[in-house]
Gaussian input, Z-matrix of N, CA and C with variables (Angstrom, degrees):
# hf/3-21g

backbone

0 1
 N
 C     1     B1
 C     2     B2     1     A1
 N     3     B3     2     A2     1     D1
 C     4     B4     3     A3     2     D2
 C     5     B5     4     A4     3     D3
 N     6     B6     5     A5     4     D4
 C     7     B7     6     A6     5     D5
 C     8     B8     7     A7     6     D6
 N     9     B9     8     A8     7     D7
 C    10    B10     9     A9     8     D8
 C    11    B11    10    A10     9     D9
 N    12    B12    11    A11    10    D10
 C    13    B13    12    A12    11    D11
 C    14    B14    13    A13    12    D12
 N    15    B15    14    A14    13    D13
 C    16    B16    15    A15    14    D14
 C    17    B17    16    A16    15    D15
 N    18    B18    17    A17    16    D16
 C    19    B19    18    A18    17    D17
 C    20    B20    19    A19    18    D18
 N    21    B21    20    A20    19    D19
 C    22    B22    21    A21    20    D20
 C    23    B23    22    A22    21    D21
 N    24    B24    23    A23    22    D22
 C    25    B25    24    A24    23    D23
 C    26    B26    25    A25    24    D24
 N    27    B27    26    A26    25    D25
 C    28    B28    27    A27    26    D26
 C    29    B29    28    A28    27    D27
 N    30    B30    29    A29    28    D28
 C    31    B31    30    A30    29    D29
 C    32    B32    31    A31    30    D30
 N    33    B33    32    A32    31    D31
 C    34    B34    33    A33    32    D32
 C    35    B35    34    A34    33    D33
 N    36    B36    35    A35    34    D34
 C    37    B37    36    A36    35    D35
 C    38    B38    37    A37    36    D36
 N    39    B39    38    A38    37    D37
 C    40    B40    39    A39    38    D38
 C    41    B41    40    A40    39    D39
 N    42    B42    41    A41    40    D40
 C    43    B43    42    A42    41    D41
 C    44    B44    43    A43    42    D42
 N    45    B45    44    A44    43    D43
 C    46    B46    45    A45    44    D44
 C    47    B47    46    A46    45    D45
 N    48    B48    47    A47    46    D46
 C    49    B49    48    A48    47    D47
 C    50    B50    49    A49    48    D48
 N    51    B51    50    A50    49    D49
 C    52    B52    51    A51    50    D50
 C    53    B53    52    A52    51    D51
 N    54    B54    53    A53    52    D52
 C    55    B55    54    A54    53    D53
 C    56    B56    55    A55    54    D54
 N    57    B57    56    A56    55    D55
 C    58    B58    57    A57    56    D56
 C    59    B59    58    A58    57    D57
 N    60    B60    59    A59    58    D58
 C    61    B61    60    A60    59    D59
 C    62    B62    61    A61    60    D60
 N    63    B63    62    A62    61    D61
 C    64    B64    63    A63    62    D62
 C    65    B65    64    A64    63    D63
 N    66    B66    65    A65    64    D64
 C    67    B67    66    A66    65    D65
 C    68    B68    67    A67    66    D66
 N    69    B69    68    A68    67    D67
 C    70    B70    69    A69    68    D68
 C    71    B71    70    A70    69    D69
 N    72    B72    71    A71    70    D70
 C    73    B73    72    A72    71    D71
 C    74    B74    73    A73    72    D72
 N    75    B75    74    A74    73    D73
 C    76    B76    75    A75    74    D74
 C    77    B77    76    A76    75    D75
 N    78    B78    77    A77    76    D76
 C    79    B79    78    A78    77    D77
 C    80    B80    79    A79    78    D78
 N    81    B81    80    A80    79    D79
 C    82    B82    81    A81    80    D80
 C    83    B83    82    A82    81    D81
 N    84    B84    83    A83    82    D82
 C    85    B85    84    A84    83    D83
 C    86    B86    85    A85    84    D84
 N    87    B87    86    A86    85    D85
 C    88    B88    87    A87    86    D86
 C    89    B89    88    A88    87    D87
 N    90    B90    89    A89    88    D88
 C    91    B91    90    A90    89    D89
 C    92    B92    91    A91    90    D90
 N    93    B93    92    A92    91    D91
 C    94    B94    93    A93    92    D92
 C    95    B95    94    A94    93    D93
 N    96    B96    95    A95    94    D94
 C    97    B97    96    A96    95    D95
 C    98    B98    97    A97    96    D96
 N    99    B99    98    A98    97    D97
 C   100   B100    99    A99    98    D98
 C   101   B101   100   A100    99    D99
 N   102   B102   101   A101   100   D100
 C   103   B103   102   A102   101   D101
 C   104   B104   103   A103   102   D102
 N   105   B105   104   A104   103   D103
 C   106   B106   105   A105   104   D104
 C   107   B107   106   A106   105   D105
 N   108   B108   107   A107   106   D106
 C   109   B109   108   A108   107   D107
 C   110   B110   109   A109   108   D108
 N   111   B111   110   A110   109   D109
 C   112   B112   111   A111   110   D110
 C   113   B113   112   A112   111   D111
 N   114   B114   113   A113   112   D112
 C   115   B115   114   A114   113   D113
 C   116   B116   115   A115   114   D114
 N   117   B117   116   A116   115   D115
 C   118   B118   117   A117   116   D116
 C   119   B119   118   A118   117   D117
 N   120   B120   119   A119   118   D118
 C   121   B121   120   A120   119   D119
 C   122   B122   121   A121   120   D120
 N   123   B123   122   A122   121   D121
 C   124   B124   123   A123   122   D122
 C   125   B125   124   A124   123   D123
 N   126   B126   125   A125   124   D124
 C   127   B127   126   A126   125   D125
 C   128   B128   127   A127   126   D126
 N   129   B129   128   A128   127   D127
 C   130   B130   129   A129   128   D128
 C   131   B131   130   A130   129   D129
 N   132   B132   131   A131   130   D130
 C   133   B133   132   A132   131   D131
 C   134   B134   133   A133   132   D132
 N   135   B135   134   A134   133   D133
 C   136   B136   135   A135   134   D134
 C   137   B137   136   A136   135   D135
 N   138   B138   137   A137   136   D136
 C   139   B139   138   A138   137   D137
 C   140   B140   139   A139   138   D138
 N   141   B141   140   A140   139   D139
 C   142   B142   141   A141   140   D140
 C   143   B143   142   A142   141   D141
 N   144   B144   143   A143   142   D142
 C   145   B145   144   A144   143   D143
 C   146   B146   145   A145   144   D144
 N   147   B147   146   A146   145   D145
 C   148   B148   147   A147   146   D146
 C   149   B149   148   A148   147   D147
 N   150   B150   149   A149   148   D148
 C   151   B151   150   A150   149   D149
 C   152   B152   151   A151   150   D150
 N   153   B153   152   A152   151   D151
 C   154   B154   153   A153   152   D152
 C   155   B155   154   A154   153   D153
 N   156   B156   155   A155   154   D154
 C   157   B157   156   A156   155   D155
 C   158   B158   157   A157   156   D156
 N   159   B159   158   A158   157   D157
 C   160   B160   159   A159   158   D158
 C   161   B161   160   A160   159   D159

   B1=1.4422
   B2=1.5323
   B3=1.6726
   B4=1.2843
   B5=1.3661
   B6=1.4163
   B7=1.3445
   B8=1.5433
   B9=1.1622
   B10=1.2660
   B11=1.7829
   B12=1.0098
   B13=1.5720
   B14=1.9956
   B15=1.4977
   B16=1.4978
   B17=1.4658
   B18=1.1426
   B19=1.8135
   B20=1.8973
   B21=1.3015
   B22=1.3150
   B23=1.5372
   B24=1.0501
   B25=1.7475
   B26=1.7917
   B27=1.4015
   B28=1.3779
   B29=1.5380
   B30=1.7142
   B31=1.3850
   B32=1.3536
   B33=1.7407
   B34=1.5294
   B35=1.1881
   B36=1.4543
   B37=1.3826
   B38=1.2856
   B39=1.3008
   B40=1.7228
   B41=1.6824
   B42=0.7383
   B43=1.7275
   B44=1.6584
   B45=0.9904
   B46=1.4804
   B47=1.6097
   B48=1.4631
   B49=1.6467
   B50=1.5632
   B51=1.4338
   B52=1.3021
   B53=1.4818
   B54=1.4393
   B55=1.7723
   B56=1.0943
   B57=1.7889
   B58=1.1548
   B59=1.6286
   B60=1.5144
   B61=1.1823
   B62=1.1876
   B63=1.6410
   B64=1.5233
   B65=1.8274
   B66=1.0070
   B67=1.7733
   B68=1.5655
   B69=1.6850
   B70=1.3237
   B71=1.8423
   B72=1.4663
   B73=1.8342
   B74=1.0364
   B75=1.6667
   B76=1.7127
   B77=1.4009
   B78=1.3251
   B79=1.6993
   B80=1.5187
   B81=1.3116
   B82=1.7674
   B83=1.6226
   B84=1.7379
   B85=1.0326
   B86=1.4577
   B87=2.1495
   B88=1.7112
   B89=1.8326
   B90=1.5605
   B91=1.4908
   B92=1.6724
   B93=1.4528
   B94=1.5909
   B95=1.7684
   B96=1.5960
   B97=1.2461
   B98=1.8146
   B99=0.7418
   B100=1.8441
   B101=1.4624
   B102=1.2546
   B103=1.5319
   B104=1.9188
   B105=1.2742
   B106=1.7191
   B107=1.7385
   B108=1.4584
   B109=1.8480
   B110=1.6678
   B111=1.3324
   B112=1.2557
   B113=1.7848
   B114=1.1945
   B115=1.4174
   B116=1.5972
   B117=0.8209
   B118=1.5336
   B119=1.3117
   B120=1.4917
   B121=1.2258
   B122=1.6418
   B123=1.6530
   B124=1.2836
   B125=1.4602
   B126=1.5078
   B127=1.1895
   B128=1.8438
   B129=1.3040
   B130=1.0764
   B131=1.7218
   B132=1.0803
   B133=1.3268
   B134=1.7017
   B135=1.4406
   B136=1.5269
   B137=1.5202
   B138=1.3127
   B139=1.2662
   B140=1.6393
   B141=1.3324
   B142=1.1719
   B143=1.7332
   B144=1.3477
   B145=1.2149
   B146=1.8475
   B147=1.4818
   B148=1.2262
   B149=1.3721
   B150=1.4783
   B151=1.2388
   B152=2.0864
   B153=1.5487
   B154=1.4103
   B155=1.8306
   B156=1.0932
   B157=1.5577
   B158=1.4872
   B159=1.2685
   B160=1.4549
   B161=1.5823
   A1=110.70
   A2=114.72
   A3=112.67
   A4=115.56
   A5=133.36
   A6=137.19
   A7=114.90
   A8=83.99
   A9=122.72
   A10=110.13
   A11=109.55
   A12=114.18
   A13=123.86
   A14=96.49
   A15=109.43
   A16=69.77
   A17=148.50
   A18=103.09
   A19=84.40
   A20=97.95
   A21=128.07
   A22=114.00
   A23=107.94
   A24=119.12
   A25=107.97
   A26=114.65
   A27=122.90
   A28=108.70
   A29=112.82
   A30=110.13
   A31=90.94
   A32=109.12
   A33=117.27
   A34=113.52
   A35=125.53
   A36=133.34
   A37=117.68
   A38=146.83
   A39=135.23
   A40=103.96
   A41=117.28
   A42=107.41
   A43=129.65
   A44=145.51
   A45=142.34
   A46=104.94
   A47=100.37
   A48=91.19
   A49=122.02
   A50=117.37
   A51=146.63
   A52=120.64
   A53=114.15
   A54=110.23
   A55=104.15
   A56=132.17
   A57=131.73
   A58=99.17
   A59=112.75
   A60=130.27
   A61=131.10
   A62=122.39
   A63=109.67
   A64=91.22
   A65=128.47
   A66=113.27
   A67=95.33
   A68=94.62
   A69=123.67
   A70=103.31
   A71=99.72
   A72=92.01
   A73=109.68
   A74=119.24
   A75=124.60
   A76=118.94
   A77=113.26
   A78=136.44
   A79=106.73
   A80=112.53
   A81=103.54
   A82=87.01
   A83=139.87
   A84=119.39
   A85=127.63
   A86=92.38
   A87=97.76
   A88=89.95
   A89=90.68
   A90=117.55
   A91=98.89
   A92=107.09
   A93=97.49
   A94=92.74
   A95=85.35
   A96=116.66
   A97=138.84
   A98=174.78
   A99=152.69
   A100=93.33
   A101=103.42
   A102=118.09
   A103=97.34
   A104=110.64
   A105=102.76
   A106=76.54
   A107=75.05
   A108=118.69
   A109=105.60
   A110=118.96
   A111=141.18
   A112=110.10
   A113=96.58
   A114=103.13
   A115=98.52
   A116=138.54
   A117=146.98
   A118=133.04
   A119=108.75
   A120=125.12
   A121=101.02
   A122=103.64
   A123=123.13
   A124=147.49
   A125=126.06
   A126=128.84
   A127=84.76
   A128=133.38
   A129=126.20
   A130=126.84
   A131=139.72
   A132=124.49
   A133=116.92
   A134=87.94
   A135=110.25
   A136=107.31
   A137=116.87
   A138=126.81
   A139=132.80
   A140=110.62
   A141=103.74
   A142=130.08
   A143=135.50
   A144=147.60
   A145=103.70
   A146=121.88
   A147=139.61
   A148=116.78
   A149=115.63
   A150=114.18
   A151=130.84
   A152=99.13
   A153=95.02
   A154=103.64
   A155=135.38
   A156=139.66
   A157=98.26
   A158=105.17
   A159=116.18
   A160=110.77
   D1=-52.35
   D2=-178.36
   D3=-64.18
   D4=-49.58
   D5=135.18
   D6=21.83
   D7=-99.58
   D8=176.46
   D9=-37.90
   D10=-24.11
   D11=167.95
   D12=-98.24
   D13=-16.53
   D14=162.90
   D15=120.89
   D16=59.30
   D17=161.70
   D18=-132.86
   D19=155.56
   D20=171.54
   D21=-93.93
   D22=103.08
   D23=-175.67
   D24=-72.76
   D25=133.92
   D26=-173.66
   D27=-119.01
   D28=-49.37
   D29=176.48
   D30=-153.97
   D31=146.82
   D32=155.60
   D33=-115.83
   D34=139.59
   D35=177.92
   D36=-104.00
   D37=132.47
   D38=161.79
   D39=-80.73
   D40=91.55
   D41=158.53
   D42=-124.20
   D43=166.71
   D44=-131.70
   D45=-27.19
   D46=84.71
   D47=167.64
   D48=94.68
   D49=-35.78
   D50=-151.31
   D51=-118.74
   D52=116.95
   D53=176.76
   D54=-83.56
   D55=126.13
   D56=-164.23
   D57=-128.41
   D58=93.50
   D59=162.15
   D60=-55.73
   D61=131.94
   D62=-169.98
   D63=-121.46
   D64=85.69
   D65=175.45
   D66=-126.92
   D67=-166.61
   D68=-159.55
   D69=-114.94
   D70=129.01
   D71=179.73
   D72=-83.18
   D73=-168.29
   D74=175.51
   D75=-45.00
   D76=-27.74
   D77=-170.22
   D78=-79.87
   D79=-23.12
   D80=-172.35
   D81=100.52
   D82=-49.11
   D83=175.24
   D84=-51.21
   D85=147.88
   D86=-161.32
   D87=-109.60
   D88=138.54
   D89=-164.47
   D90=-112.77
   D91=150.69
   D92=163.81
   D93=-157.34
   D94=108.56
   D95=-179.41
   D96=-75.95
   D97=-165.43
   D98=124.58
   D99=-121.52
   D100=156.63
   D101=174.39
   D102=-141.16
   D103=153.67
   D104=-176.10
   D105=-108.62
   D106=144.69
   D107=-158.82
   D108=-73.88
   D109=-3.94
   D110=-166.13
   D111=-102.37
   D112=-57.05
   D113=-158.95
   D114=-126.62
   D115=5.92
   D116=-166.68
   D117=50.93
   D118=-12.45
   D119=-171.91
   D120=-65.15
   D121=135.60
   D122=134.91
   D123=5.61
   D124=81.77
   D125=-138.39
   D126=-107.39
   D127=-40.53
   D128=-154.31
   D129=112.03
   D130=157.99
   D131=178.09
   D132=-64.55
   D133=123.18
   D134=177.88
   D135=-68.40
   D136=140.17
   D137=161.69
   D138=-140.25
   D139=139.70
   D140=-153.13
   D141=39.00
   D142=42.92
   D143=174.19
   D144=80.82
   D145=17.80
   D146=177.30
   D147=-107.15
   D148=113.65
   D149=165.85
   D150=-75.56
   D151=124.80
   D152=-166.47
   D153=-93.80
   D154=99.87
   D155=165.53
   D156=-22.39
   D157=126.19
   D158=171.48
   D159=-104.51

C-alpha cells in the first residue's frame, strides 16, 4: 500500500492501537505516519508514539 504511494518504508511500530510508520516520500522527505491497526485507515502524523486525527 505504502509502496504503492511512492514511499520507502524504514520502520513500523504497533503502539496504542496504531501502525506508526517511519519512511521516506516521493521527495526523499522523511514522514512518520499512523494508520489504526484495525482498519488501516489513516490516522495522521504520529508524534511522539501519538496518533494526531487528521
Amino acid at each position: 500500500m505504502l509502496k504503492g504511494e511512492g514511499m520507502t518504508v524504514n520502520k513500523v511500530k504497533v503502539e496504542n492501537g496504531c501502525y506508526e510508520v517511519y519512511a521516506k516520500d516521493k521527495a526523499g522527505k522523511m514522514v512518520n505516519v499512523a494508520y489504526n491497526a484495525e482498519t488501516l485507515d489513516k490516522m495522521g502524523a504520529a508524534e511522539a508514539g501519538e496518533a494526531v486525527k487528521q
